[in-house]
N, C-alpha and C positions, 0 to 999 in steps of 0.2 A: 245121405245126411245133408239135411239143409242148414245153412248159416242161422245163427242163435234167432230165435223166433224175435216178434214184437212183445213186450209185457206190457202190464198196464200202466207201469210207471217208464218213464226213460232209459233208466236207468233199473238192473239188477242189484240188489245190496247182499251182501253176504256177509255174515258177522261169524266169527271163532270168538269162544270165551271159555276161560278156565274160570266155573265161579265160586273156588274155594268151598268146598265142603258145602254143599247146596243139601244138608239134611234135616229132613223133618225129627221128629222128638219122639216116635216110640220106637222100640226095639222090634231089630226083623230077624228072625228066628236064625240061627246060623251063621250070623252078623257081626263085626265086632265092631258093633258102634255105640258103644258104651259113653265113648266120649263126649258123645251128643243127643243126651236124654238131659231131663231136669233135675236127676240126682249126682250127675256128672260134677266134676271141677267146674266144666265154663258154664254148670246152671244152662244148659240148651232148651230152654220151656217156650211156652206159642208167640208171646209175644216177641223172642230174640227170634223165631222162627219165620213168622209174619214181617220182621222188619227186611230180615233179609230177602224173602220173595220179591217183596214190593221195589228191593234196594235192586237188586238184580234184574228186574223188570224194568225197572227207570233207568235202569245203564242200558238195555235192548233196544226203547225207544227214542234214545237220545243218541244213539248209533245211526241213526236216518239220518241225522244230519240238522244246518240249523237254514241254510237259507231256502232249499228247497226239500223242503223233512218228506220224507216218505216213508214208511213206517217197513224196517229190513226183510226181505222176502225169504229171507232162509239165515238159521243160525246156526253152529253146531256148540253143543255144550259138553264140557268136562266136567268130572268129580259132580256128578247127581244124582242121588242114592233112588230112587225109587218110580213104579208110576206113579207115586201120591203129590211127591214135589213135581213135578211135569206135570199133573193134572192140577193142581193148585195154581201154578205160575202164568198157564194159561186158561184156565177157566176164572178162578178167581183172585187173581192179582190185576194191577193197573191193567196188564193183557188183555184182560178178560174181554174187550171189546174188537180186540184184533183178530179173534177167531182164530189164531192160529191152532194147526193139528200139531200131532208131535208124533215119534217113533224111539224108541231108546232101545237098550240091551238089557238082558242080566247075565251081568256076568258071573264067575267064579271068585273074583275077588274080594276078597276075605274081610274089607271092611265095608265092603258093600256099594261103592261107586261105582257106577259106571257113565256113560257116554249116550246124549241123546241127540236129535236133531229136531228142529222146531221147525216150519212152513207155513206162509200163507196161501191155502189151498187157491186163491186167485191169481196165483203167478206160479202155482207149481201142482201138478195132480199126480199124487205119486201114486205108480205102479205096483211096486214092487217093492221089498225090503229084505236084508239078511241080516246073520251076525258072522262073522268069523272070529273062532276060536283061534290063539295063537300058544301052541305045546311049549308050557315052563319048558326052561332051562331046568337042566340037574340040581335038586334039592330045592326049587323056587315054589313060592306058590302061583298061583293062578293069576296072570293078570288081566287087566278089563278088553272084553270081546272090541272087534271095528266091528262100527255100524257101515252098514251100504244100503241106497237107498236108490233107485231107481225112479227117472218122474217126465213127465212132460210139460214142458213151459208151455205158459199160455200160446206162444207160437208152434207148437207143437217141437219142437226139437227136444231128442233126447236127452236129459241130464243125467249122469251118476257121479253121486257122490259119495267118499268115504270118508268118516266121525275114528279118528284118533285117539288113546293115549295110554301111552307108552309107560314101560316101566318104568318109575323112580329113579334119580341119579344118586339115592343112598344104594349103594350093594356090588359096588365096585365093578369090578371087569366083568362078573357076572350078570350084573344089570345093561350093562353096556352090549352083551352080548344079547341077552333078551330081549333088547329094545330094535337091535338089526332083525331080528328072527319077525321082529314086527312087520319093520319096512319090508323084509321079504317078503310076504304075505301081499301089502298094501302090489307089490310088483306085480305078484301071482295076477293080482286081480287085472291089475292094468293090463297084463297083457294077455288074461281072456280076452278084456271087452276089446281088446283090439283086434283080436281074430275076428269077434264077430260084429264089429260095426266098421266102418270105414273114419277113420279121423272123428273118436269118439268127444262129447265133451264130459270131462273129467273135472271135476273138483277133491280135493285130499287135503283135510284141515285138522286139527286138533293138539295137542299138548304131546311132543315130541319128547319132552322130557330132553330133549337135544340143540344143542347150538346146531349154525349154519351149515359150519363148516365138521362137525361132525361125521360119523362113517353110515350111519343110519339114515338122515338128511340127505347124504351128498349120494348116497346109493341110489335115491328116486329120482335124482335131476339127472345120472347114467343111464337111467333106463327111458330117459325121454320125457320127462316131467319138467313144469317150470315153474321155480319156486317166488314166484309171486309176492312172496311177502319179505325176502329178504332184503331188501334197502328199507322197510318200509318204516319211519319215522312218528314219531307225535308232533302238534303243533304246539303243547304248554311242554317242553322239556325230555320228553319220555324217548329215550335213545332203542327203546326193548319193550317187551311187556312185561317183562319182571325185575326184580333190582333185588342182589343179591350180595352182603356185604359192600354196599355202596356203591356198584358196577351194575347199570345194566345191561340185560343182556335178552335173547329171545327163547326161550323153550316152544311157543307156539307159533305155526308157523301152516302158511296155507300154500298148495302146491296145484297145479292146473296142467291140463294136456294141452298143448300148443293150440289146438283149433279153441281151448274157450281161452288162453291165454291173448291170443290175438282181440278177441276183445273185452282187456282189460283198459278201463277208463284210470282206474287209481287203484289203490292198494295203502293203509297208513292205520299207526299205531292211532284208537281213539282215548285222547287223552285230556280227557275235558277239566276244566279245576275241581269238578266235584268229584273226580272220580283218585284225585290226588292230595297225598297229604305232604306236612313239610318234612324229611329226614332229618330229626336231630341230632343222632350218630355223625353219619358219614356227610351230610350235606343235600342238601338242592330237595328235588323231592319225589318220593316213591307213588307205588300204587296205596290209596285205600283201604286195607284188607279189616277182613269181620274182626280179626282177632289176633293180638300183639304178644305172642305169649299166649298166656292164658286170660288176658285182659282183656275185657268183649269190648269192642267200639262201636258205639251203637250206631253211627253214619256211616258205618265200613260198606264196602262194597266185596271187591276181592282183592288178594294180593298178586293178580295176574290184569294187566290191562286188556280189553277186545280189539283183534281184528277186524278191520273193514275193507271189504273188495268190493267195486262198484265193475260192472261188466256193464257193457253197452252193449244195444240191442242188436246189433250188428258189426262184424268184425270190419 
C-alpha cells in the first residue's frame, strides 16, 4: 500500500449529506411513497421536485468551499428514492456539467429510500461495488442496504468506501438494536479488507441515526476506526448537523481507518447562511429543511446539514 496517491486538486473533499426525502413524483410499485406524489398532502409535483434537485445540488457545490472552491470529489447521500433522482441530479441538475457518476442501492425498505454515492471519475475510478444487506430484528421491516464501493485515486491508491444509514431512532430499544446489527456488519467488512490489504484506506459515512457516544458509533472506533467527524463544528452557529427540540446534536457522522485518517487536513459541519434558517421556537438557528410540518418551504434545503472532510494528498 502506498501513501494516499496525488489528485488533481490538493486537496481530497468528501462530503456526507442526509437530503431529506430526495423523491421524485410518480409511484414505484411496492413503495409507500404515497406521501410524495401530486395528489399527496404536501402536493409533491415537478416543480416542488425540480426545486429541490437544483437546491441540493447547490448545497454539493458550495461544499467545495469559498476561497479556493474545488468542486467535492466524492459525496455520499441518504434518504434517495431511486436511479431517476441520481440520474436527474447529476445529469440534469446545476451537476450536470461536473460529470459526476454515481452508484446507489435498492433496498427493501419499505418507503423506498435508499443510500447513494456520487464521484468525479477524475479523482476516483471505481472498481468495484456491493450492497450489504443487514437481517431485521424480530418483527422489523427491512432497512436500507450499505453501499461499498471499491476505487482507485488518481494516484493509484486503494480507496473503500462504506454509504450508511441506520434505522430510525423511532422504535425504541428495538431500533437501537437494529442500528448495532448495522455497525456490526460495517466491522464485518472492515475487518475482511484488513486481512486482505495491509493498512487499508477506509472511509465510513452516512446517517447513523446515532449520537457520538452511542453503542453503535462507539462499536466502530473499538474495532480500530476513527471517527473523524466528531468535534466537527459549523462556522455560522451549527454545534450538529441536526437540531432537535432546540438541541443540537449529530446523527451523521464520518469514520476513517487510521492510514486515511493520518491524512486528514479538516473535518467541519458546512453551514453556510443559505443553508440556515432562524429557530422561532427554541432560538438561534436550524438547518433549512424542504418541509415544516407539512408546510413546503420553497428555499428549503434539508433538515440535516453536510459533512466536509478535506484529506491531503499525503499523510
Amino acid at each position: 500500500m502506498t501513501s494516499l496517491g496525488v489528485f488533481l486538486t490538493a486537496l481530497f473533499t468528501f462530503v456526507e449529506l442526509n437530503c431529506e426525502n430526495l423523491f421524485d413524483y410518480h409511484h414505484d410499485e411496492g413503495k409507500n411513497d404515497y406521501e410524495f406524489l401530486p395528489t399527496s398532502d404536501r402536493r409533491w409535483d415537478t416543480n416542488r421536485y425540480w426545486r429541490k434537485v437544483n437546491a441540493i445540488a447547490q448545497e454539493i457545490v458550495a461544499c467545495g468551499g469559498e476561497k479556493d472552491w474545488t468542486l467535492p470529489d466524492m459525496v455520499a447521500l441518504c434518504e434517495v428514492e431511486n436511479d431517476t433522482v441520481l440520474r436527474d441530479l447529476t445529469r440534469r441538475s446545476l451537476l450536470r456539467t461536473a460529470r459526476y457518476e454515481y452508484i446507489m442501492t435498492e433496498s427493501g425498505d419499505e418507503r423506498g429510500i435508499d443510500v447513494a454515492l456520487i464521484y468525479s471519475p477524475f479523482s476516483f475510478q471505481l472498481i468495484c461495488y456491493d450492497t450489504f444487506t443487514v437481517e431485521p430484528v424480530e418483527g422489523k421491516a427491512p432497512t436500507r442496504d450499505i453501499l461499498y464501493a471499491e476505487g482507485l485515486t488518481i494516484g493509484g491508491d486503494t480507496l473503500h468506501v462504506m454509504v450508511v444509514h441506520a434505522p430510525s431512532r423511532v422504535g425504541g430499544a428495538r431500533n437501537k438494536e437494529y442500528r448495532q446489527r448495522v455497525a456490526a456488519r460495517v466491522n464485518a467488512t472492515v475487518d475482511s479488507l484488513r486481512l486482505c490489504h495491509v493498512d487499508p484506506h477506509i472511509i465510513v459515512a452516512g446517517d447513523f441515526n446515532d449520537y457520538a457516544t452511542d453503542p453503535a458509533p462507539t462499536s466502530l472506533c473499538e474495532r480500530g476506526l476513527v471517527h473523524i467527524s466528531k468535534d466537527a463544528q459549523g462556522s455560522n452557529g451549527a454545534k450538529g448537523t441536526y437540531k432537535f427540540q432546540g438541541k443540537w446534536g449529530s446523527l451523521d457522522h464520518i469514520f476513517a481507518s487510521p492510514s486515511m485518517a493520518a491524512c486528514l487536513e479538516d473535518c467541519f459541519i458546512f453551514d453556510a447562511p443559505f443553508l440556515l434558517s432562524d429557530d422561532k421556537k427554541y432560538g438561534g438557528k436550524q438547518p433549512k429543511r424542504t418541509y415544516v410540518g407539512k408546510r413546503h418551504q420553497k428555499d428549503g434545503f434539508s433538515d440535516h446539514l453536510p459533512l466536509v472532510a478535506r484529506f491531503r494528498t499525503s499523510p
